[in-house]
DSSP file (Angstrom, degrees, kcal/mol; ACC not computed):
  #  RESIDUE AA STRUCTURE BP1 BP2  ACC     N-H-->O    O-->H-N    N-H-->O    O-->H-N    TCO  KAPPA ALPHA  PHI   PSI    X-CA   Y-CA   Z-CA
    1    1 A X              0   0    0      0, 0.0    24,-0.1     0, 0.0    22,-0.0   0.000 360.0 360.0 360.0 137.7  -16.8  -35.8  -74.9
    2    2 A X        -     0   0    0     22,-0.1     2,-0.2    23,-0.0    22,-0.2  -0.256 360.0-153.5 -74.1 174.7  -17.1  -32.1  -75.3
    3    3 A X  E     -A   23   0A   0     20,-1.5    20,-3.7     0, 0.0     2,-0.5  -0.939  27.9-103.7-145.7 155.5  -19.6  -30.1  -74.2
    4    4 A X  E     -A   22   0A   0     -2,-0.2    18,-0.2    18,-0.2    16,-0.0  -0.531  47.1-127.0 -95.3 133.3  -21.0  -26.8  -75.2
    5    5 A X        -     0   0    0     16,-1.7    16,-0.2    -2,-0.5    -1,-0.1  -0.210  42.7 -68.7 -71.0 163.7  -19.5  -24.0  -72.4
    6    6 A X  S    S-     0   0    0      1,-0.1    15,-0.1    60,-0.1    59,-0.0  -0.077  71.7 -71.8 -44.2 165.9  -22.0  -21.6  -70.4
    7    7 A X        -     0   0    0      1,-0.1    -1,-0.1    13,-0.0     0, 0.0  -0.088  42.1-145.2 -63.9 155.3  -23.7  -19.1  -72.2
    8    8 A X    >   +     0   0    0      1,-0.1     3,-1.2    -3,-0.1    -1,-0.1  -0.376  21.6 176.1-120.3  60.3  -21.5  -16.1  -73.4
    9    9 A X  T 3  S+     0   0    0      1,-0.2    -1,-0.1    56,-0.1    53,-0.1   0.415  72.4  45.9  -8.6 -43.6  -23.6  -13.5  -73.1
   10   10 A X  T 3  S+     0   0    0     51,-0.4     2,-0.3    52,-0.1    -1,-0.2   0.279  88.2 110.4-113.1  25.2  -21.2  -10.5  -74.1
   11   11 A X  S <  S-     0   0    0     -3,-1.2     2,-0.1    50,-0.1    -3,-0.1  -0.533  78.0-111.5 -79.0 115.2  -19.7  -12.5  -77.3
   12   12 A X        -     0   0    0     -2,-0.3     3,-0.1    24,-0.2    -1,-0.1  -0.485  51.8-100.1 -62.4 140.4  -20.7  -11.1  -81.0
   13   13 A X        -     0   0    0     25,-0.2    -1,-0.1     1,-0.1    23,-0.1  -0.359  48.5 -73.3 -58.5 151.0  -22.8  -13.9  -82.3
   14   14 A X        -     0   0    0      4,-0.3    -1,-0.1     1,-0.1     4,-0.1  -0.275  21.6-149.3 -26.1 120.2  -21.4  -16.7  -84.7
   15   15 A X  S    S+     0   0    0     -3,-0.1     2,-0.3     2,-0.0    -1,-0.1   0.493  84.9  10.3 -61.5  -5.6  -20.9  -15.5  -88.1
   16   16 A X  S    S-     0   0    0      2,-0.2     2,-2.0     0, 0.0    -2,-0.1  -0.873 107.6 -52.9-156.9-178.2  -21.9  -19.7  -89.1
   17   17 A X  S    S+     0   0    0     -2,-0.3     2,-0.5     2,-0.0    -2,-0.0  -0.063  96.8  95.0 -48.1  54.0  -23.2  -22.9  -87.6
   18   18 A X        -     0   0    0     -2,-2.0     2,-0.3    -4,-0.1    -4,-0.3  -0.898  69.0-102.9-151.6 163.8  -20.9  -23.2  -84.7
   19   19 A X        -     0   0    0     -2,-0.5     3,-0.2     1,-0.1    12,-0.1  -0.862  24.5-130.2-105.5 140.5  -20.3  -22.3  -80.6
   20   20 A X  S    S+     0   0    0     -2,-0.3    11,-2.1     1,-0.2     2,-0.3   0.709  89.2   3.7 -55.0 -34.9  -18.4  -19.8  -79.4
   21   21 A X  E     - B   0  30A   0      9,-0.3   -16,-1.7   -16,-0.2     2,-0.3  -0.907  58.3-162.3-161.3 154.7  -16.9  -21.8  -77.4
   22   22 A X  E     -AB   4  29A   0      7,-2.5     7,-6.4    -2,-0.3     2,-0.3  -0.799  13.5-152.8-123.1 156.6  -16.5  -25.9  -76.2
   23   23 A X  E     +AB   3  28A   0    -20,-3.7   -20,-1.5    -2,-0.3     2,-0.3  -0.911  21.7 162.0-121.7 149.8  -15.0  -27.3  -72.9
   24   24 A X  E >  S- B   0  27A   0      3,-1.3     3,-1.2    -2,-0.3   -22,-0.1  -0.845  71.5  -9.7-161.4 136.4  -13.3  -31.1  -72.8
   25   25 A X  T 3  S-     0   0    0      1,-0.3     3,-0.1    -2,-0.3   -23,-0.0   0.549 129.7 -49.5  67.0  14.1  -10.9  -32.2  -70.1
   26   26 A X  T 3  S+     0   0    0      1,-0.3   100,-1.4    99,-0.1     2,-0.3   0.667 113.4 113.4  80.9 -13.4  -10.4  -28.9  -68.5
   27   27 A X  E <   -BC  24 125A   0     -3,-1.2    -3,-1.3    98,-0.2     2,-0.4  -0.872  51.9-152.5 -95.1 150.7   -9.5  -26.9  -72.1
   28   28 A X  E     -BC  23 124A   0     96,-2.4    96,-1.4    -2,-0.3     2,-0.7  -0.997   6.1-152.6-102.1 128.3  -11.9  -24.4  -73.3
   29   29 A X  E     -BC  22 123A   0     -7,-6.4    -7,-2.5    -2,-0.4     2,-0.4  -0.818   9.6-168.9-102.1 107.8  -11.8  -24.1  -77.0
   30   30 A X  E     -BC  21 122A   0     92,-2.9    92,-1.2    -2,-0.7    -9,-0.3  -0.598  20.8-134.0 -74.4 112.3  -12.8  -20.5  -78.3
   31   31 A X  E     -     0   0A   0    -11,-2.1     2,-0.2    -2,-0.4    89,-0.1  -0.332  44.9 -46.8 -78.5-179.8  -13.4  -20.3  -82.2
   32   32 A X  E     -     0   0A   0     87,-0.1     2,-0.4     1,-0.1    89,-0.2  -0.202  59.9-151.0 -54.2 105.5  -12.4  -18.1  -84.3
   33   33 A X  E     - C   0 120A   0     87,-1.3    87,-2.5    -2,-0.2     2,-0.2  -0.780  11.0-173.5 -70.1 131.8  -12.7  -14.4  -83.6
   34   34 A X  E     - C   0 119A   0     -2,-0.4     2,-3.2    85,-0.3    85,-0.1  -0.716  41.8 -89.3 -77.0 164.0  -13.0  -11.5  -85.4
   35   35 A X        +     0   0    0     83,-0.8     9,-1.4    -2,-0.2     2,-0.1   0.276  69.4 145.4 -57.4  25.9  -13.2   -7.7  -85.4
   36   36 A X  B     -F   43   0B   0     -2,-3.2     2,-0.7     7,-0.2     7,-0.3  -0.324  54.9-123.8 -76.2 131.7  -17.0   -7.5  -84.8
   37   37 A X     >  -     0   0    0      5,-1.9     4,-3.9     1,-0.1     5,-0.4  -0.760  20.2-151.2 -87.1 116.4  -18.5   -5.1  -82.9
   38   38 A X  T  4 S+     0   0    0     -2,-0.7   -25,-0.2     1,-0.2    -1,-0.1   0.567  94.2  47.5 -67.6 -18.0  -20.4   -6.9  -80.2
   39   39 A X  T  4 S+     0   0    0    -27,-0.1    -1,-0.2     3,-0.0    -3,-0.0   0.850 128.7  22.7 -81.5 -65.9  -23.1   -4.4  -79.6
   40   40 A X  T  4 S-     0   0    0      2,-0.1    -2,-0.2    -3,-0.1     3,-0.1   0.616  95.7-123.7 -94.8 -17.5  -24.0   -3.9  -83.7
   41   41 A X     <  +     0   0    0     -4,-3.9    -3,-0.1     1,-0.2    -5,-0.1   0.385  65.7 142.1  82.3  -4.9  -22.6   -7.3  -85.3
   42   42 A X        -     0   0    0     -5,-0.4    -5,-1.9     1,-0.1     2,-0.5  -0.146  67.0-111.5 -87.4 175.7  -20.6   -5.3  -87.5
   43   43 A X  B     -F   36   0B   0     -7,-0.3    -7,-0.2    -3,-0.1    -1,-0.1  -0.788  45.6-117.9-120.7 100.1  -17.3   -5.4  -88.9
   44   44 A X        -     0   0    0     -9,-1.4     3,-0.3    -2,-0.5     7,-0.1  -0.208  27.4-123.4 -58.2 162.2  -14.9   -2.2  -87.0
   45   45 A X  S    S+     0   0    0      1,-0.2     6,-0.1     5,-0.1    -1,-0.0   0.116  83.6  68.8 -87.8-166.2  -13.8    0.2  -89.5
   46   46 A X  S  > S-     0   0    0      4,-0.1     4,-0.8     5,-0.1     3,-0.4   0.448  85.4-120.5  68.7  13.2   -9.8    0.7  -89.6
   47   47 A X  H  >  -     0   0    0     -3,-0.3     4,-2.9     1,-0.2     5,-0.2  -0.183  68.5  -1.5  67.4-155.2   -8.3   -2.5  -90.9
   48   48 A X  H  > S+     0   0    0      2,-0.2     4,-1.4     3,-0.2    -1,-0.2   0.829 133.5  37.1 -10.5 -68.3   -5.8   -4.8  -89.2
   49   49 A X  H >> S+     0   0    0     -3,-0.4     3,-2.9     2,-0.3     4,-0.6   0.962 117.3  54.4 -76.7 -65.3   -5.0   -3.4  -86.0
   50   50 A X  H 3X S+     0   0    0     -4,-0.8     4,-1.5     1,-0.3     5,-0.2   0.866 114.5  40.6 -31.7 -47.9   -8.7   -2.2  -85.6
   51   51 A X  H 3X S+     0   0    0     -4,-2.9     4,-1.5     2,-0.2    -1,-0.3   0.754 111.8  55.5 -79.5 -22.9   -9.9   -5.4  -86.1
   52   52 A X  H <X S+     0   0    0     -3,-2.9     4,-2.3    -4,-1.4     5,-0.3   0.986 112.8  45.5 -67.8 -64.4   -7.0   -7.2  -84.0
   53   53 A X  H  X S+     0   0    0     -4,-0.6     4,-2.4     1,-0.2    -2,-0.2   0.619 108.8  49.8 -76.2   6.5   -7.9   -5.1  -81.1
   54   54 A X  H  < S+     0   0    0     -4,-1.5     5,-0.4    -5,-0.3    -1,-0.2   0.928 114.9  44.0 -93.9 -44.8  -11.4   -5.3  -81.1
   55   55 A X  H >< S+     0   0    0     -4,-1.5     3,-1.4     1,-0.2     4,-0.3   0.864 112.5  59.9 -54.7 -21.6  -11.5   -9.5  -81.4
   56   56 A X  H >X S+     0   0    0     -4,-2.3     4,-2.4     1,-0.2     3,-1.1   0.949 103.2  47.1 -58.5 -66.0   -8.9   -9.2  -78.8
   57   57 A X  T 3< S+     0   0    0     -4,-2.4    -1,-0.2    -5,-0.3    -2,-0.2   0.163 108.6  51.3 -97.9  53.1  -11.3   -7.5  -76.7
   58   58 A X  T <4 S+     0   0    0     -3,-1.4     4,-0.5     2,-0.1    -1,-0.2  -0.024 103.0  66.2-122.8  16.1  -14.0   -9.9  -77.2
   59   59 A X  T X> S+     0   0    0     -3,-1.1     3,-3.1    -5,-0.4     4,-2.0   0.958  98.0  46.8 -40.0 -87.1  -11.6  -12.1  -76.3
   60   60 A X  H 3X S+     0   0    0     -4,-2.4     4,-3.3     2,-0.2     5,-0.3   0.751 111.7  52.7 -12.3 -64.7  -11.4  -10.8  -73.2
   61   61 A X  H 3> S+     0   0    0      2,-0.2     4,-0.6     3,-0.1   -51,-0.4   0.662 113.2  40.9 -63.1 -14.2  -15.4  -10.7  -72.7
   62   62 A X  H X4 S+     0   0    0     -3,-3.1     3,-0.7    -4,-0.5     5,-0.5   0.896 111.9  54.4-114.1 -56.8  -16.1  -14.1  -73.5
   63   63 A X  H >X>S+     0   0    0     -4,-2.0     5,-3.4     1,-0.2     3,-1.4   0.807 113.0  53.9  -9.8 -59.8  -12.6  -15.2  -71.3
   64   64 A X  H 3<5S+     0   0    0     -4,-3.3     3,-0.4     1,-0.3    -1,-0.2   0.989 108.8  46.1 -33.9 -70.3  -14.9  -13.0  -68.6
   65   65 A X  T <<5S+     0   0    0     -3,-0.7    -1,-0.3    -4,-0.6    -2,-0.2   0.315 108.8  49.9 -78.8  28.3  -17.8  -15.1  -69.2
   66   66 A X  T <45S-     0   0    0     -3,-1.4    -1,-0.3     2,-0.3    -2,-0.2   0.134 114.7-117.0-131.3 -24.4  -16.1  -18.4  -68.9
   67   67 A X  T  <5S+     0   0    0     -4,-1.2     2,-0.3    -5,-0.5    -3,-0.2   0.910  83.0 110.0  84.2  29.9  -14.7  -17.1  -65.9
   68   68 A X      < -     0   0    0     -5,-3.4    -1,-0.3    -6,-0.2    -2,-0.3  -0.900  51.6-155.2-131.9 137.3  -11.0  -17.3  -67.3
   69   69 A X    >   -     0   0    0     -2,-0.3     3,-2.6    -3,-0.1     4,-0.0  -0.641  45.5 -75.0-125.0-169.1   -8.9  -13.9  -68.2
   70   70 A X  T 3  S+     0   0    0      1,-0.2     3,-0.5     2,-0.2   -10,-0.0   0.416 119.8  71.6 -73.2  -6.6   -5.9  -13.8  -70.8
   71   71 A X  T 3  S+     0   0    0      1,-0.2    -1,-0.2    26,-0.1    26,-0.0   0.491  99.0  45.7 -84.8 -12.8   -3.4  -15.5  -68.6
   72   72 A X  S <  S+     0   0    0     -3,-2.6    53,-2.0     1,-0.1     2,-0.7   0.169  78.2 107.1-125.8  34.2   -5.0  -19.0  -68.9
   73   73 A X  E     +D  124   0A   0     -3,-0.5    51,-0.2    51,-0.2    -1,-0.1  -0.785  50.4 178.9 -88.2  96.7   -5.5  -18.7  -72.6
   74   74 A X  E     +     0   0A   0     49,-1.3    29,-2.0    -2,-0.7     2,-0.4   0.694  57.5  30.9 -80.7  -0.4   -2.5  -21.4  -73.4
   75   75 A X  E     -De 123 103A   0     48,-0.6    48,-1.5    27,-0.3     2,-0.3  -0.996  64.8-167.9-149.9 141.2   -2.5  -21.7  -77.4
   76   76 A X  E     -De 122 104A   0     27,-1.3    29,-2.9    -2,-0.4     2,-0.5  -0.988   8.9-161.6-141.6 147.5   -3.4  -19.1  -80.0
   77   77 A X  E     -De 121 105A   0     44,-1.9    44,-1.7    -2,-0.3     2,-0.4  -0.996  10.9-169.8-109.9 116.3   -4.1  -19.3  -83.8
   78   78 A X  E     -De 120 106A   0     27,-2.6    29,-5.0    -2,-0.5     2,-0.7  -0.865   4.3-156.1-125.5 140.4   -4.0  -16.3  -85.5
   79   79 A X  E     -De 119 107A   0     40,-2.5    40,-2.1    -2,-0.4     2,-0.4  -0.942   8.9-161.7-129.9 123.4   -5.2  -15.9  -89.5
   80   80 A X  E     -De 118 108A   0     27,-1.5    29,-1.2    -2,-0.7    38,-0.2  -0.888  24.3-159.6-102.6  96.8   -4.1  -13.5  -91.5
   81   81 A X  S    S+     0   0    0     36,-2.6     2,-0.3    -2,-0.4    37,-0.1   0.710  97.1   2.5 -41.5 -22.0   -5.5  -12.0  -94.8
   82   82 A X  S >  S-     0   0    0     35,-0.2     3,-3.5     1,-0.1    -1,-0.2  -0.914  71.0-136.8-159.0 115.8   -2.0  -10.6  -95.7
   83   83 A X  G >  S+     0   0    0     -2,-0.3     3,-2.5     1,-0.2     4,-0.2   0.923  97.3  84.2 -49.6 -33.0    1.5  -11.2  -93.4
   84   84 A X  G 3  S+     0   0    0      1,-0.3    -1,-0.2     2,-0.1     3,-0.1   0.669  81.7  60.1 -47.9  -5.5    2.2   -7.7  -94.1
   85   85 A X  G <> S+     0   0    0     -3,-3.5     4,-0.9     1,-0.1    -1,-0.3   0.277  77.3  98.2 -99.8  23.4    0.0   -7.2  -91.1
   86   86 A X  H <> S+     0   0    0     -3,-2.5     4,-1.5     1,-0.2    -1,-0.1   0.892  81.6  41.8 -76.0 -53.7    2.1   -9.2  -88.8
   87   87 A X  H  4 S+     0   0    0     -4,-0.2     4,-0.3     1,-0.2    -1,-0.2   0.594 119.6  42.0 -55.9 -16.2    4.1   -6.5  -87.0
   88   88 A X  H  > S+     0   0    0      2,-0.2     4,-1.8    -4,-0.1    -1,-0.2   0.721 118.5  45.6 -92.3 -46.3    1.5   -4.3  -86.6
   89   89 A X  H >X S+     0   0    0     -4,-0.9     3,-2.1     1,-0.2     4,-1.5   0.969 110.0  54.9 -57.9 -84.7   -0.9   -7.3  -85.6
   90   90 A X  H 3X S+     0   0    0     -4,-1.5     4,-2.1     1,-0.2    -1,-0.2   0.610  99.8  66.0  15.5 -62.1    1.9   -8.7  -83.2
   91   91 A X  H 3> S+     0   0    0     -4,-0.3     4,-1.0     2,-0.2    -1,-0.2   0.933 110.7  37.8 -56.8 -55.5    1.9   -4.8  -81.4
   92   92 A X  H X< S+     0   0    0     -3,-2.1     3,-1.5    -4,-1.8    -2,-0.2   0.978 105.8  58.3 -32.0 -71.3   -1.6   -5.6  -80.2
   93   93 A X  H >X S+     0   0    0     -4,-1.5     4,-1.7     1,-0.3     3,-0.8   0.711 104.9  57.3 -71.3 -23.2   -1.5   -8.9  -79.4
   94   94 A X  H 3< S+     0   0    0     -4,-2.1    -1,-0.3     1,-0.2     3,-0.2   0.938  97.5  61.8 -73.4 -34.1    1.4   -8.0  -76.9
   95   95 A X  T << S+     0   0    0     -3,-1.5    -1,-0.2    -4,-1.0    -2,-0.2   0.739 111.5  34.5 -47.2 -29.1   -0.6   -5.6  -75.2
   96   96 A X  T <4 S+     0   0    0     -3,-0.8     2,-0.6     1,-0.2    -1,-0.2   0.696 119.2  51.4-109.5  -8.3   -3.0   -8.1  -74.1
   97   97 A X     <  -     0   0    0     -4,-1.7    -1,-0.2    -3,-0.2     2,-0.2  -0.844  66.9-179.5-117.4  92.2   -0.6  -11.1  -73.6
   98   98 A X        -     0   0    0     -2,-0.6     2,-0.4     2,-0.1    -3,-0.1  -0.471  41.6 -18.8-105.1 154.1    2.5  -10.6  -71.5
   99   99 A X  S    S+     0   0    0     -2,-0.2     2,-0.2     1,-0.1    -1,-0.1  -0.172 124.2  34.9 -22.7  89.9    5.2  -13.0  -70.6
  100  100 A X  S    S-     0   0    0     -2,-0.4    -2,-0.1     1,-0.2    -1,-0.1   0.214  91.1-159.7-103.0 142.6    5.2  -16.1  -70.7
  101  101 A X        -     0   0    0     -2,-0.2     2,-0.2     1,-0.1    -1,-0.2   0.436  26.3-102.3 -55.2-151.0    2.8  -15.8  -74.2
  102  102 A X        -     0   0    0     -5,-0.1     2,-0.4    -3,-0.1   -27,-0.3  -0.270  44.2 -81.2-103.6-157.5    1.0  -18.6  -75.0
  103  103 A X  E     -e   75   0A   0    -29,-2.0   -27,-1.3    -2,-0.2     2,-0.3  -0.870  59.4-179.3 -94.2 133.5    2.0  -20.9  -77.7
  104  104 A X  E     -e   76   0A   0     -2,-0.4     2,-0.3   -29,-0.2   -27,-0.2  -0.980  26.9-165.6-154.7 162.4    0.9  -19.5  -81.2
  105  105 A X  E     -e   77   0A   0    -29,-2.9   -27,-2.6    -2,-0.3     2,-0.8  -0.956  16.4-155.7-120.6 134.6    0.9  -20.3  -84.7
  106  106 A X  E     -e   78   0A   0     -2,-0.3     2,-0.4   -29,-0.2   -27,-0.2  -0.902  12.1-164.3-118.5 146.6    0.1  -17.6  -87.3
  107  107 A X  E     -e   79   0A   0    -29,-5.0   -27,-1.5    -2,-0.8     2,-0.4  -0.907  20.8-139.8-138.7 132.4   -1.3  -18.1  -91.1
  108  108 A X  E     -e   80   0A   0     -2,-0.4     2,-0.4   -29,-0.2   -27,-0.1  -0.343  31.5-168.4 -68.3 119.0   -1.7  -16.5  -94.1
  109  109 A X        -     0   0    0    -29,-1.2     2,-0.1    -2,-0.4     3,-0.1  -0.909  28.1-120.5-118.4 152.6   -4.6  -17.3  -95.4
  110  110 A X  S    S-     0   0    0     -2,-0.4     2,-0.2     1,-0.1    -1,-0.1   0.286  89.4 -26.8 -23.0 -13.6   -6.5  -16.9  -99.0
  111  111 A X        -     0   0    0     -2,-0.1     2,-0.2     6,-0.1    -1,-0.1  -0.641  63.3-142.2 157.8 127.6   -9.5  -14.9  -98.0
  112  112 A X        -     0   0    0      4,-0.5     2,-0.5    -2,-0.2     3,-0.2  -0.759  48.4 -68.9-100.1 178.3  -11.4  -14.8  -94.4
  113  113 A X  S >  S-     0   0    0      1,-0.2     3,-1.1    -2,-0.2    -2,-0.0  -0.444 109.6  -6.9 -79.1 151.3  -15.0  -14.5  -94.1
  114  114 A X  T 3  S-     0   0    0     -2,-0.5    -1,-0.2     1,-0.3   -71,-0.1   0.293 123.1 -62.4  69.0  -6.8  -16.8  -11.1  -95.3
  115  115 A X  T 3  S+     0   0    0     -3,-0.2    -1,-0.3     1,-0.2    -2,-0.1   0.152  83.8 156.9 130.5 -11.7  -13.5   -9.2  -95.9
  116  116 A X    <   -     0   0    0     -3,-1.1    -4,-0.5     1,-0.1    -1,-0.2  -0.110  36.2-148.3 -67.4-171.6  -12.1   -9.2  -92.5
  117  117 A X  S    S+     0   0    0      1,-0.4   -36,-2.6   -70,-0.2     2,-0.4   0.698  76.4  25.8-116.5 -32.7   -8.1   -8.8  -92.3
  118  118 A X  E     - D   0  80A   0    -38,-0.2   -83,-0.8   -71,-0.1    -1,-0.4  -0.964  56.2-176.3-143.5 140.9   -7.4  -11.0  -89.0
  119  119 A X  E     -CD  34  79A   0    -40,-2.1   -40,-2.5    -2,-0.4     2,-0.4  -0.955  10.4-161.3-133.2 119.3   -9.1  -14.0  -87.1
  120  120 A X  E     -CD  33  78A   0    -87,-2.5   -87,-1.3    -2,-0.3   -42,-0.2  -0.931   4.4-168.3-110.5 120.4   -8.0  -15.5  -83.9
  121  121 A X  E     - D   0  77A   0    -44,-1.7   -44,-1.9    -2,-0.4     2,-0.2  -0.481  18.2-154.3 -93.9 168.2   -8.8  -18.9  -82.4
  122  122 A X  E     -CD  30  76A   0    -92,-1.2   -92,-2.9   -46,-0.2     2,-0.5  -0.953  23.6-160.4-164.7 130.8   -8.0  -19.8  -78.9
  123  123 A X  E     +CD  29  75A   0    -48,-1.5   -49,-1.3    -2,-0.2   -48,-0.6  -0.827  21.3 176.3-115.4 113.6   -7.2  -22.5  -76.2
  124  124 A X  E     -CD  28  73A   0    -96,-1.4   -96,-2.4    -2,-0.5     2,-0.4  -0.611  15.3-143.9-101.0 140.1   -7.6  -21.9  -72.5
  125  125 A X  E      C   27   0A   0    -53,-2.0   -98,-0.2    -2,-0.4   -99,-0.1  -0.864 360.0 360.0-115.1 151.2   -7.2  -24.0  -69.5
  126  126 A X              0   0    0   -100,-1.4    -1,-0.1    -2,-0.4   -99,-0.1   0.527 360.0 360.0 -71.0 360.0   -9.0  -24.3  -66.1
């Protein structure tokens, strides 16, 4: 049965009803991030990229606070308002994820919430 994981302390709050992240079995499952500035709650300025790396690095912080870093994040979901941001996006997400990647799936989707351009979910193991 899951369970809700330790606090994440340096994690933008939920945009909705939900935990930043849940643990079963030795997975962590991280929802869906976005480009939110953890400090202001806000949405970073600059589009795509801007917004990939800043959920990227609150990736990072709540990986930190789980006590996990980007190497034992094994699955990624990445959501895209428009594919045309895929190469660009892609340029990021290598920065923070070297060889071997994780597994990931990316999708266009219809709309995210508030306007953002990119959301990424994530599964890490202990």
């Amino acid at each position: 049965m899951p369970k809700a994981a330790p606090p994440v302390p340096r994690a933008p709050r939920p945009i909705g009803p939900y935990s930043v992240a849940a643990e079963a079995a030795g997975l962590v499952f991280i929802s869906g991030q976005l480009g939110i500035d953890p400090a202001s709650g806000q949405r970073v300025e600059g589009g795509a990229v801007a917004e990939a790396e800043r959920l990227l690095e609150n990736l990072g912080l709540i990986l930190g606070d789980l006590g996990l870093e980007f190497a034992d994040v094994v699955k990624t979901t990445l959501f895209l308002a428009d594919i045309a941001d895929f190469g660009a996006v892609n340029a990021v997400y290598s920065r923070y994820f070297s060889a071997p990647a994780p597994a990931r799936s990316t999708i266009q989707v219809g709309a995210l919430p508030g306007g953002y351009r990119v959301e990424m979910e994530a599964v890490a193991a202990r």
